[in-house]
ZAMARGU-4260 file (C-alpha; in steps of 0.2 Angstrom, whole numbers, plus 5000, padded with zeros to 4 digits):
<rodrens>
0) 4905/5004/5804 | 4904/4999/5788 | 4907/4980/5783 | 4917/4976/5769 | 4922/4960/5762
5) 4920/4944/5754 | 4902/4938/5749 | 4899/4926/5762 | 4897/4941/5774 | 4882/4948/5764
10) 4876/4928/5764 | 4875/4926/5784 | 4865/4945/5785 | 4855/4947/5768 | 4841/4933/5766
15) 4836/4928/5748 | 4820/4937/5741 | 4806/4923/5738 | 4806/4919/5720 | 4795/4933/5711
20) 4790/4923/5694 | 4801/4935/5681 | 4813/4920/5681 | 4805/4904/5672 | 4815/4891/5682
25) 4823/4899/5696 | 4824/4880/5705 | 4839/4879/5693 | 4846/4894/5701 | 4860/4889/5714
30) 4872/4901/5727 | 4891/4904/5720 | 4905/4907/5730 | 4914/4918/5715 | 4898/4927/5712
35) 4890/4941/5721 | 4873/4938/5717 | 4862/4925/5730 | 4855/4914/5716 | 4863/4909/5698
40) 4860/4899/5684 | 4872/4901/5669 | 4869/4889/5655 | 4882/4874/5653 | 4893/4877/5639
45) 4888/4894/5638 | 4905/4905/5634 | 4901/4924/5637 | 4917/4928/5627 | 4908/4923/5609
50) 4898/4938/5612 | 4903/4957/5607 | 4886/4966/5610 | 4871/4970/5621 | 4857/4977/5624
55) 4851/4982/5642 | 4831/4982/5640 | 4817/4991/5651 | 4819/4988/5669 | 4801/4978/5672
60) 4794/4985/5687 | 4776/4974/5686 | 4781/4962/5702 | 4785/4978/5712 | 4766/4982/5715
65) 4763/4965/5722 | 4774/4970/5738 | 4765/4968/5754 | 4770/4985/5762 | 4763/4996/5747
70) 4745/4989/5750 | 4746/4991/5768 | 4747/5011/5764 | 4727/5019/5768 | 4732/5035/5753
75) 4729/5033/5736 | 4738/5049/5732 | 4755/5041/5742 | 4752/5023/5732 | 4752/5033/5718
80) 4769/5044/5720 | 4778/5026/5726 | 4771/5019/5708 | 4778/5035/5699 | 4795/5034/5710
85) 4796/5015/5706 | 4796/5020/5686 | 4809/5034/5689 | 4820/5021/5701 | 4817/5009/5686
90) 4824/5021/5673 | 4837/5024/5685 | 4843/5006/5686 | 4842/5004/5668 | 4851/5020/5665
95) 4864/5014/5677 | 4869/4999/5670 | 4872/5005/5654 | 4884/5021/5659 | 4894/5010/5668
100) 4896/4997/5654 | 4897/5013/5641 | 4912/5018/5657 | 4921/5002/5656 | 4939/5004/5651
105) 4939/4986/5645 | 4926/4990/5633 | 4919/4975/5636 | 4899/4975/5626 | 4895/4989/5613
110) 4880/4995/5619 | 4866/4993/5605 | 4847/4999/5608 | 4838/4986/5595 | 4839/4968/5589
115) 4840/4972/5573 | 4856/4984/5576 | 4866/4970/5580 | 4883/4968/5568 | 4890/4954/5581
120) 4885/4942/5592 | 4873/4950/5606 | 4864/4945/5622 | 4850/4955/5630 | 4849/4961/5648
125) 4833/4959/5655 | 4830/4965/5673 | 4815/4967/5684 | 4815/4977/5698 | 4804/4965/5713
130) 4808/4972/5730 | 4811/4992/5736 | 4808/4989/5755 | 4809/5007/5767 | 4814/5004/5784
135) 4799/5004/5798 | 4806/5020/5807 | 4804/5028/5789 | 4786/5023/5785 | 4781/5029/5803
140) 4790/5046/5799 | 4780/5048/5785 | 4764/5041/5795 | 4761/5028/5782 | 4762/5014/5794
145) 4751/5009/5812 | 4759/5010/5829 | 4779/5004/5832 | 4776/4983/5833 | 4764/4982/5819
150) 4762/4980/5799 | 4773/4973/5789 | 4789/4980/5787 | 4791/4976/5807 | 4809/4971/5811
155) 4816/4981/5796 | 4825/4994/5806 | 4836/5006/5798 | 4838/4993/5785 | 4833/4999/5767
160) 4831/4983/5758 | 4830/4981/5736 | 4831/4966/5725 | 4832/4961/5707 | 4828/4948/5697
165) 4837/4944/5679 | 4840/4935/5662 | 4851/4935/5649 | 4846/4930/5631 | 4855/4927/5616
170) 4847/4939/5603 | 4849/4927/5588 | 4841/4910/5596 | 4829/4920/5607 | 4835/4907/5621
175) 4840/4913/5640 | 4858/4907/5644 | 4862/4913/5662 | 4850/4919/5676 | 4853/4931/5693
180) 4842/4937/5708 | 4849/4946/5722 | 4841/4955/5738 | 4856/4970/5744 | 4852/4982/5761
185) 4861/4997/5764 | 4860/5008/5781 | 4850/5026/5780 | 4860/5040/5781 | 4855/5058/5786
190) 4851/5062/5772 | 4838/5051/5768 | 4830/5056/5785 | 4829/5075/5779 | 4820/5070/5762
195) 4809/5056/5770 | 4812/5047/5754 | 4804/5030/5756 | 4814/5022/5745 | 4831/5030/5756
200) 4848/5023/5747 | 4839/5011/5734 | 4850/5022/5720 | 4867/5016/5731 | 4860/4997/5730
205) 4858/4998/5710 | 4874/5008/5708 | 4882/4994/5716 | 4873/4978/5704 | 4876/4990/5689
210) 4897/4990/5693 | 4895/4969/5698 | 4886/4968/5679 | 4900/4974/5670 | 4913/4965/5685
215) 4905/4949/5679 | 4906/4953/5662 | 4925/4955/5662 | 4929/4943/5673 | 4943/4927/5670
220) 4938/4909/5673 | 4941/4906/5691 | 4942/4924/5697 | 4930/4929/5711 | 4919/4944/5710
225) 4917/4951/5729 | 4904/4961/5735 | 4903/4974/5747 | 4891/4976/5762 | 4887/4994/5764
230) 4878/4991/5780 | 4880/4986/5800 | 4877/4971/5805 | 4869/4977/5821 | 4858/4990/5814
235) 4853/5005/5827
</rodrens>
């Protein structure tokens, strides 16, 4: 069944992604209990609640073609659909995150597309996409993998795994004032099996980082934000 529950259940199933360079000093970077994301680094001092407006850039999707999996695939013609579905998962992300700021009944951030649009206070989102991972049992469906036991998305069973990596800048000094990563899975579900996406519930992951953004964003000092762990943990 589905898991539900505080953070440390996704903390004893989930492993970090390996650090993926969008983040300049990710050493800094630390697990939080009231957090739901695996590694954070937020600036001392740094007071979100100065700020009034942001701007959610292009979701950077450079570190994704360096994923072991993709060059392990023999057709050029599949590597390059995955590279045109990575963009549109990119978009997706992107668009995500601001609809559900735009959604937020808090009113949290106005929503502002450049810089120089900026009346108030701002910080800038900048998300790259590192890590879309489809299960074994799916490359195998779609013949992109060898025989059951080898390649490398072994031991990924009905696991659809994505991760993130994330900064947040203060548009006027140009400096970074808090960073994120997280690595989420979510079970495949029949429909995923009849499209033989590759990418199978990626979009459900995202939906979910795109709610915790603006979670975080309206959270009270000492509040925990939870997250939810839409997965077994005995996957079939």
């Amino acid at each position: 069944m589905v898991r539900s529950g505080t953070n440390d259940i996704k903390a004893n199933v989930v492993e970090p992604a390996p650090d993926a360079g969008f983040i300049e000093h990710p050493e800094r970077q630390s697990k939080r209990a009231d957090l739901p994301f695996q590694k954070v680094w937020i600036k001392p001092g740094f007071d979100k609640s100065n700020y009034r407006e942001l701007i959610v850039t292009s979701v950077n999707t450079q570190y994704m073609e360096k994923m072991d999996w993709l060059h392990s695939l023999s057709s050029a013609n599949i590597i390059g659909d995955v590279k045109k579905d990575t963009e549109e998962l990119a978009v997706y992300f992107r668009q995500q995150v601001i609809k559900k700021f735009r959604e937020d009944p808090n009113h949290r951030f106005i929503l502002i597309d450049y810089a120089n649009q900026h009346r108030f206070p701002a910080l800038q989102l900048e998300i790259a996409l590192i890590e879309v991972m489809p299960s074994q049992s799916m490359l195998h469906a779609l013949s992109w993998a060898g025989p059951p036991g080898t390649g490398t998305a072994v031991g990924m069973v009905n696991q659809r795994r994505a991760a993130f990596e994330a900064r947040l800048r203060d548009v006027q000094t140009g400096e970074v004032v808090a960073t994120f990563a997280d690595r989420d899975m979510q079970d495949a579900g029949p429909i995923d099996l009849t499209r033989l996406t590759w990418y199978g519930p990626a979009k459900g992951i995202m939906d979910r980082w795109a709610e915790q953004f603006v979670q975080i964003a309206n959270r009270k000092p000492g509040e925990m934000v939870t997250d939810p762990t839409p997965f077994t943990l005995r996957p079939f």
